[in-house]
N, C-alpha and C positions, 0 to 999 in steps of 0.2 A: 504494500500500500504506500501511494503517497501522496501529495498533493494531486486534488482532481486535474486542477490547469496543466501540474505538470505531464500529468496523465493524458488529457487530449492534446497537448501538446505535441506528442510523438507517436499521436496517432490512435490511440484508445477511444474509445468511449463514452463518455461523463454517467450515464448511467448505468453502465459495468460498475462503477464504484460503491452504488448503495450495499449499503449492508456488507462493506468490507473493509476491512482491517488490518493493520501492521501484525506479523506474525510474532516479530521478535520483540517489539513492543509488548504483544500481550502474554508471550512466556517470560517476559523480564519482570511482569506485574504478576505469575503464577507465584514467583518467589519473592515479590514484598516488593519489589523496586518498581513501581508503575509510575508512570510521567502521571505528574500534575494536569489534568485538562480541564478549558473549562466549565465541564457540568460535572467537574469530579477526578478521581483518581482511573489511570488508564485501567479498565478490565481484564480480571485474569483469563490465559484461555489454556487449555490441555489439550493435547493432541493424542491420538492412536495409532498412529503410522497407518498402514494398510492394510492390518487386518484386526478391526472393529469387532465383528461376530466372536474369533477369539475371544476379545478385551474381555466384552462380556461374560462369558461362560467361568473365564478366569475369575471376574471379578465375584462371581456368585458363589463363588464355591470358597470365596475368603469370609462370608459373615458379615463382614464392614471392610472399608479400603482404608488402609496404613500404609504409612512410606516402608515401613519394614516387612510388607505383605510384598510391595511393589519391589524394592530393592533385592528382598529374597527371590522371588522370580524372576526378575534377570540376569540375575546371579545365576541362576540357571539351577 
């Protein structure tokens, strides 16, 4: 994500933009550090990689999600 203008600028869209978001911005705000903006602090976001349907089945079979649930699993 980045600025819209700069975005049509080279050629994008301006409405390809709604609803989309700096990726590294918002895994910087998963861990506490989210930019200041102004209606608030940047929103966390967490990613799955590419395969989601695991996540799941993984995740159900822990009870509740813990970093030490997550860290033990791919830890392998």
């Amino acid at each position: 994500a980045e600025p819209v203008a700069d975005y049509a600028r080279k050629g994008g869209l301006a409405e390809d933009t709604l609803g989309r978001r700096c990726l590294c911005n918002g895994l910087t705000a998963t861990v506490g550090l989210g930019q200041e903006r102004d209606n608030g602090l940047e929103p966390p976001i967490v990613t799955s990689g590419d395969d989601l349907l695991a996540l799941g089945r993984v995740v159900a079979s822990w009870g509740e999600v813990r970093a030490e649930n997550v860290v033990s699993y791919l830890m392998g």
